[in-house]
N, CA, C and O of each residue as an XYZ file, in Angstrom:
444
protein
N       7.072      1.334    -18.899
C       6.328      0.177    -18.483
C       7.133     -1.083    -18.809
O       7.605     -1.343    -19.916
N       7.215     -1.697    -17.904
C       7.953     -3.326    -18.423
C       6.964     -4.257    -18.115
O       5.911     -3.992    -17.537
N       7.424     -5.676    -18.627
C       6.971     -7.049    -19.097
C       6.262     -7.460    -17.117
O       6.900     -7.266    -16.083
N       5.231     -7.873    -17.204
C       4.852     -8.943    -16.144
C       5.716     -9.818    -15.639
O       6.180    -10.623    -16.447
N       6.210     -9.920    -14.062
C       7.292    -10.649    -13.543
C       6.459    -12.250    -13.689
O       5.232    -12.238    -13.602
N       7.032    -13.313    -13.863
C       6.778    -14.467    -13.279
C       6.741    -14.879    -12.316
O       7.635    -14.662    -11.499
N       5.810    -15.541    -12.085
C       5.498    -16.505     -9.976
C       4.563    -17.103    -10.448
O       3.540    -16.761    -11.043
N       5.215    -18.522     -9.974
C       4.746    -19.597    -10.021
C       3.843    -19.421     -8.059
O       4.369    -18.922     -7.064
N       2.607    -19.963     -8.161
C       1.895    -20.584     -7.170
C       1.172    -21.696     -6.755
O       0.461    -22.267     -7.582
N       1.232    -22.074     -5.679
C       1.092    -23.453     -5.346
C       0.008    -23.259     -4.001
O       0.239    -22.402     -3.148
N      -0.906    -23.945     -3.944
C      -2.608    -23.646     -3.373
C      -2.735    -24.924     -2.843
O      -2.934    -25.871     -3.605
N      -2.653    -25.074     -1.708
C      -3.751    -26.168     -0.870
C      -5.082    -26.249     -0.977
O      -5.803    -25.413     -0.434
N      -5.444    -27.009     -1.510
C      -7.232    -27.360     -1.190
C      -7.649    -27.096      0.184
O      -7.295    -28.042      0.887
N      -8.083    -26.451      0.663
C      -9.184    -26.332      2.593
C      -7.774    -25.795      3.077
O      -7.582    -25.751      4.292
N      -7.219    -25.566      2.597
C      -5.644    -24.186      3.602
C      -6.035    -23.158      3.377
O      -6.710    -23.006      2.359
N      -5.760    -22.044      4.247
C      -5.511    -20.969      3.912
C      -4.407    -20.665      3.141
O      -3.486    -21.481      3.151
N      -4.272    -19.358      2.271
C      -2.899    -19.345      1.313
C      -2.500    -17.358      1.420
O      -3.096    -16.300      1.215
N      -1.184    -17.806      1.849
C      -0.989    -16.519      1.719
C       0.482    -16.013      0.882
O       1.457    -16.688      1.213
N       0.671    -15.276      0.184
C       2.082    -15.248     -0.317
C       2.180    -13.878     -0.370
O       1.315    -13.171     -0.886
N       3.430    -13.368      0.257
C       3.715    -11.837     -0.639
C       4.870    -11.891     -1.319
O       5.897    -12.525     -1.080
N       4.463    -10.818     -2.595
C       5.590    -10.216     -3.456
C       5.684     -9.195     -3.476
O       4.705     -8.475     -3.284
N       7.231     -8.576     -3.781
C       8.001     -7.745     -4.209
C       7.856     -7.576     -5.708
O       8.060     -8.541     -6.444
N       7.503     -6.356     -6.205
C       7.528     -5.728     -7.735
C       8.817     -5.316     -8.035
O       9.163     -4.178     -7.719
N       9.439     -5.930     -8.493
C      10.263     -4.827     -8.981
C      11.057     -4.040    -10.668
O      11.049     -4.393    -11.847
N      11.572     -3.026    -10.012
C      11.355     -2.433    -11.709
C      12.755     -2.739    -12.611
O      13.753     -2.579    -11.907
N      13.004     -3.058    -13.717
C      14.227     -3.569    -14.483
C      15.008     -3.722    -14.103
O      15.609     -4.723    -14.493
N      15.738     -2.739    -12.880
C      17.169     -2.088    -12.478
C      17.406     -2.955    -10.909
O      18.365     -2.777    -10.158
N      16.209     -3.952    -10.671
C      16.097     -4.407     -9.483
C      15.356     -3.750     -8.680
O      14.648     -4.352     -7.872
N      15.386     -2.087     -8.767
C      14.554     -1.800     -7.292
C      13.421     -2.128     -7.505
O      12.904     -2.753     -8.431
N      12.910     -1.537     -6.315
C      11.459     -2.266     -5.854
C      10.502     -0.871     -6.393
O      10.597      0.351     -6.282
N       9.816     -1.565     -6.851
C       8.511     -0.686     -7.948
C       7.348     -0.050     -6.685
O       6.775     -0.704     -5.814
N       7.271      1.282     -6.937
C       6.670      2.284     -6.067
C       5.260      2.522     -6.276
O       4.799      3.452     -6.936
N       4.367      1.304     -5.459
C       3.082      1.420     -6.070
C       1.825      2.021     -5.374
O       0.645      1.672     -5.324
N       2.923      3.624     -4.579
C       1.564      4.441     -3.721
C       0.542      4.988     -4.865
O       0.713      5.286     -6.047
N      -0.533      4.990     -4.052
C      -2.030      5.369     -5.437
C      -2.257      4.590     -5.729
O      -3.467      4.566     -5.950
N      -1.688      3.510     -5.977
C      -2.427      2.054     -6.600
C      -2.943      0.980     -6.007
O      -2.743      0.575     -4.862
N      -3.778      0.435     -7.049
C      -4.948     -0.799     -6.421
C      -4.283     -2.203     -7.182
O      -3.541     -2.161     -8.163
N      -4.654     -3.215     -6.611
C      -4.150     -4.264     -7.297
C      -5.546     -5.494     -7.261
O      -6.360     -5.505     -6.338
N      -5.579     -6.104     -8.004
C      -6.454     -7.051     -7.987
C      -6.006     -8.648     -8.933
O      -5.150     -8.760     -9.810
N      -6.729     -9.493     -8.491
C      -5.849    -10.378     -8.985
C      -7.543    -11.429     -9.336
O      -8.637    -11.529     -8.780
N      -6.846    -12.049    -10.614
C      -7.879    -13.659    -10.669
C      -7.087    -14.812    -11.098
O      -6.045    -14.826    -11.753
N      -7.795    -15.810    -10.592
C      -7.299    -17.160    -11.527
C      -8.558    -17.879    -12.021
O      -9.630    -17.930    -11.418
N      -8.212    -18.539    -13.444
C      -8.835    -19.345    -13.976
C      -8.371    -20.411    -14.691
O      -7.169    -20.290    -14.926
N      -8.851    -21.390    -15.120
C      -8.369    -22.778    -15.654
C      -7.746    -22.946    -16.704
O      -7.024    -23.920    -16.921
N      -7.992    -21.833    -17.632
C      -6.955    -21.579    -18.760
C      -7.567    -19.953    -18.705
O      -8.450    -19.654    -17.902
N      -6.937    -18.885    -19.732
C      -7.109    -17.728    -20.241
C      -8.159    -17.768    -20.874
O      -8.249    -16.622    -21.314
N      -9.167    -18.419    -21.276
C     -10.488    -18.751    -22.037
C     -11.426    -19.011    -21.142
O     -12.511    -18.542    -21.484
N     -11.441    -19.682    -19.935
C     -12.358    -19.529    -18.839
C     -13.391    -18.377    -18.772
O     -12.997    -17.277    -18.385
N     -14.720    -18.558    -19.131
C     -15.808    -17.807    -18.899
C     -15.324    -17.532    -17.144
O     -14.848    -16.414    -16.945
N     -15.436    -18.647    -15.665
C     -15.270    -18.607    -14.996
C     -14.146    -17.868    -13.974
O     -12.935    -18.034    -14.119
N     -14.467    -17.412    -13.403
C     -12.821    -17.188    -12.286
C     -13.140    -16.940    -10.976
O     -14.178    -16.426    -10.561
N     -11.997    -17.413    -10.210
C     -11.510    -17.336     -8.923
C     -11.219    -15.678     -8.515
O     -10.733    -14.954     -9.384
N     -11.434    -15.303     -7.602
C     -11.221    -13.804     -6.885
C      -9.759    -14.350     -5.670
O      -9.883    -15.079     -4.686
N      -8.453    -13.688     -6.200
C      -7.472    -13.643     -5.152
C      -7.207    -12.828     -4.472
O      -6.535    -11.928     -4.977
N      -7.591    -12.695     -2.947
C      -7.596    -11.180     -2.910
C      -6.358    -10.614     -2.778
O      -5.514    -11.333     -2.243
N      -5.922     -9.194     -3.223
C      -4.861     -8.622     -3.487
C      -4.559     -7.245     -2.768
O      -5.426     -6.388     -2.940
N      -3.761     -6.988     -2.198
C      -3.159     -6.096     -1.251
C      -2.166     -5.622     -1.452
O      -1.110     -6.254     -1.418
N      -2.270     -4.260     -1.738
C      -0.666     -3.571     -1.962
C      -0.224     -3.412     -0.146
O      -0.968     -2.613      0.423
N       0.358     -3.760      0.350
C       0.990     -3.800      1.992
C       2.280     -3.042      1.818
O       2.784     -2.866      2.927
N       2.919     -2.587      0.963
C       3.922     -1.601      1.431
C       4.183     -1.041      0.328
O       5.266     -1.122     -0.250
N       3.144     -0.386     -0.080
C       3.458      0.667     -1.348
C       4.953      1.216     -1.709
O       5.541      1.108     -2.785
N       5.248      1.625     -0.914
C       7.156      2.408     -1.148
C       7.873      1.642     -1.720
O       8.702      1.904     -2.591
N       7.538      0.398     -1.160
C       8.856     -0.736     -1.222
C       7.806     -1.961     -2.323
O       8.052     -3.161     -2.201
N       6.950     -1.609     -3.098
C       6.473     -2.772     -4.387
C       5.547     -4.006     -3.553
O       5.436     -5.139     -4.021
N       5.026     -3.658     -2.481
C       4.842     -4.800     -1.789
C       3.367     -5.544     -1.897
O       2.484     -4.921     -1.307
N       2.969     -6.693     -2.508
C       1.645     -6.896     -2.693
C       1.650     -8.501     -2.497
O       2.318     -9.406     -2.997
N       0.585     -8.447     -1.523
C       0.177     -9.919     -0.389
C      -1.113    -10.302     -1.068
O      -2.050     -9.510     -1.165
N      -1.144    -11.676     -1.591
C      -1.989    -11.969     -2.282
C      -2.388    -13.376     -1.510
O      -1.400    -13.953     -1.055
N      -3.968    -14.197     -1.221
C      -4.152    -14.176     -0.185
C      -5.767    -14.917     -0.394
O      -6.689    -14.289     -0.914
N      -5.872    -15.987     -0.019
C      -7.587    -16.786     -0.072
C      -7.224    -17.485      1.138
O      -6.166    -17.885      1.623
N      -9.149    -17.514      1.661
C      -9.201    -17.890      2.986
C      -9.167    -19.702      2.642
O      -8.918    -20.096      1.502
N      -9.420    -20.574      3.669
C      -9.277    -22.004      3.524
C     -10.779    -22.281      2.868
O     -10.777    -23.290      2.164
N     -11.799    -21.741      2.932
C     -13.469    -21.816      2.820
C     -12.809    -21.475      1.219
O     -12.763    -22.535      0.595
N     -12.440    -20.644      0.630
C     -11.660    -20.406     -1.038
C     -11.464    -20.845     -1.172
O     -11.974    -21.220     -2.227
N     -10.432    -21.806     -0.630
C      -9.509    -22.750     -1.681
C      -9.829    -24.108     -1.349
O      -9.210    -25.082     -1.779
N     -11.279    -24.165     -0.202
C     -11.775    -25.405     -0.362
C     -13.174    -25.619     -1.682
O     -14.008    -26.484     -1.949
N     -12.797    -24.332     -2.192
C     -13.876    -24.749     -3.760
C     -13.085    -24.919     -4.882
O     -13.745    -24.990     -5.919
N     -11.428    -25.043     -5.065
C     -10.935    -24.996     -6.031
C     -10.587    -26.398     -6.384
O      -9.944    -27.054     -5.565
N     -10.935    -26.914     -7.488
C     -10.515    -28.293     -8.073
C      -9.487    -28.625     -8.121
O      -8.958    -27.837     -8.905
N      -8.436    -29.629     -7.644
C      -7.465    -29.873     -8.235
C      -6.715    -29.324     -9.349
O      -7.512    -29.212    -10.281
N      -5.880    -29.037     -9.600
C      -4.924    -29.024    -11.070
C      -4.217    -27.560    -10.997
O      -3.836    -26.952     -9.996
N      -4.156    -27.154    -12.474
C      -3.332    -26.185    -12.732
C      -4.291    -25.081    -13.103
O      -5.445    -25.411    -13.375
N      -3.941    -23.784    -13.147
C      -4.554    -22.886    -13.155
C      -3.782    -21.375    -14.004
O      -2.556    -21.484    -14.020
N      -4.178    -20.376    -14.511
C      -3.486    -19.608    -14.439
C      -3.624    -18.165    -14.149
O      -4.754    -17.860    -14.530
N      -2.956    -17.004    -13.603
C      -3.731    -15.864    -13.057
C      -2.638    -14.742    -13.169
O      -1.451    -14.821    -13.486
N      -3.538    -13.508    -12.752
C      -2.176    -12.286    -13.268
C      -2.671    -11.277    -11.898
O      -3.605    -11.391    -11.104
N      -1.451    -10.146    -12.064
C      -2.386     -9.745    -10.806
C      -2.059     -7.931    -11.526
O      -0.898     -7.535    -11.628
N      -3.170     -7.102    -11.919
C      -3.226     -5.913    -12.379
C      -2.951     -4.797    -11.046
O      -3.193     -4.793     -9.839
N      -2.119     -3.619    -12.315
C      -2.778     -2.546    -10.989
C      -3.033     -1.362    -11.284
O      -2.315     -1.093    -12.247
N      -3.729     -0.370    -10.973
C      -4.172      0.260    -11.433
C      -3.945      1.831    -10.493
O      -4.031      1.825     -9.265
N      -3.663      3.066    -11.256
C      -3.214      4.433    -10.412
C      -2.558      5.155    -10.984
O      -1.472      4.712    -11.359
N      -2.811      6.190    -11.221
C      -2.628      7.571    -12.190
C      -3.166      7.351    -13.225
O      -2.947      8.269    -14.016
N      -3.765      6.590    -13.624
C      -4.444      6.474    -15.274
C      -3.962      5.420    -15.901
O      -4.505      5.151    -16.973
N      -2.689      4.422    -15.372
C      -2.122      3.624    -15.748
C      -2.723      2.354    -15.419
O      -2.951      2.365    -14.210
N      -3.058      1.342    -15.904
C      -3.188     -0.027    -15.522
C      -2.478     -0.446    -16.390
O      -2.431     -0.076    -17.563
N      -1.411     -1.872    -15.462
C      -1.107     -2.834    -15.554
C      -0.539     -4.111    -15.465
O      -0.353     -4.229    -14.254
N      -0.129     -5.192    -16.030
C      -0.225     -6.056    -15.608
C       0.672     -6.497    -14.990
O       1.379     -7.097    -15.800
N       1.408     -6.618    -13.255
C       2.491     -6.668    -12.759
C       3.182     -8.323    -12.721
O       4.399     -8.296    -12.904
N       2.537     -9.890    -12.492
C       2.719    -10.345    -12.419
C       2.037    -11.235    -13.090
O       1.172    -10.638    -13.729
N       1.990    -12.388    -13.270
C       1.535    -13.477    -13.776
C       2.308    -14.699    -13.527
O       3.397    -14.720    -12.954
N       1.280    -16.362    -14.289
C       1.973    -17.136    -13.976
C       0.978    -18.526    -13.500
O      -0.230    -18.310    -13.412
N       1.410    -19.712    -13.245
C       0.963    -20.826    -13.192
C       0.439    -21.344    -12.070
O       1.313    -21.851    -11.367
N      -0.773    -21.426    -11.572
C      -1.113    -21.562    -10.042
C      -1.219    -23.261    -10.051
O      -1.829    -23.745    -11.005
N      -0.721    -24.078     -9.157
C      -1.164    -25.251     -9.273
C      -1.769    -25.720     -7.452
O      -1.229    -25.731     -6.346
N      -3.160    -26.054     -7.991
C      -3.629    -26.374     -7.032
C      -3.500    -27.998     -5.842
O      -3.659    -29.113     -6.339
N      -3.359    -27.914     -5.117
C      -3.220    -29.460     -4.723
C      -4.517    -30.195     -3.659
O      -4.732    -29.648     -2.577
N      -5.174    -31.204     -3.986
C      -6.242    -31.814     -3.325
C      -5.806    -31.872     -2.229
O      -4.634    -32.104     -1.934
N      -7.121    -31.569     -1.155
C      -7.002    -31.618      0.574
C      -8.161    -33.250      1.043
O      -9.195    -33.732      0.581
N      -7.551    -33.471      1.771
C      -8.638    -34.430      2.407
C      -9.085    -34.241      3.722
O      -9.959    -35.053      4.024
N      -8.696    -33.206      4.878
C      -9.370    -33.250      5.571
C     -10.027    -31.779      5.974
O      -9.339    -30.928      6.538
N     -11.193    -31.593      5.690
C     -11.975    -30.415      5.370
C     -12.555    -29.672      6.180
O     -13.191    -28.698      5.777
């Protein structure tokens, strides 16, 4: 098992947001995540009673591939600022934590 990759994200207020990543495992290749589920949240710090639902998609299992993903109606409820979120996964009995990292949100004005 290795350390959670870093990714930084960056969120429009009233946009849709879509980003995919590549997992990959120490040696560079790309982390093989057939059987597995991924799910992801963000919240305002790690102490947040509250959280955001990102939805999370493994899209090319073979090749580490997971598309993470809120509609514009989502990210027209998110406040301004910074945020932070991880994205788990879970398959064969194993969960864990593949990515993490700093979401910063940016205000929309036309809605």
């Amino acid at each position: 098992m290795t350390m959670a990759g870093y990714v930084p994200l960056e969120i429009e207020a009233y946009a849709s947001f879509s980003r995919t990543i590549v997992v990959r495992n120490i040696d560079g290749s790309a982390q093989n995540l057939v059987g597995f589920t991924a799910n992801s949240q963000m919240r305002r710090s790690f102490y947040s009673a509250s959280a955001n639902v990102i939805t999370t998609t493994i899209t090319d299992a073979p090749n580490g591939q997971i598309t993470m993903s809120m509609s514009s109606s989502d990210t027209g409820t998110l406040r301004p600022g910074r945020y932070v979120y991880d994205v788990i996964t879970s398959g064969g009995g194993i969960t864990q934590r593949m990515i993490e990292g700093i979401v910063v949100v940016s205000a929309g004005v036309t809605q």
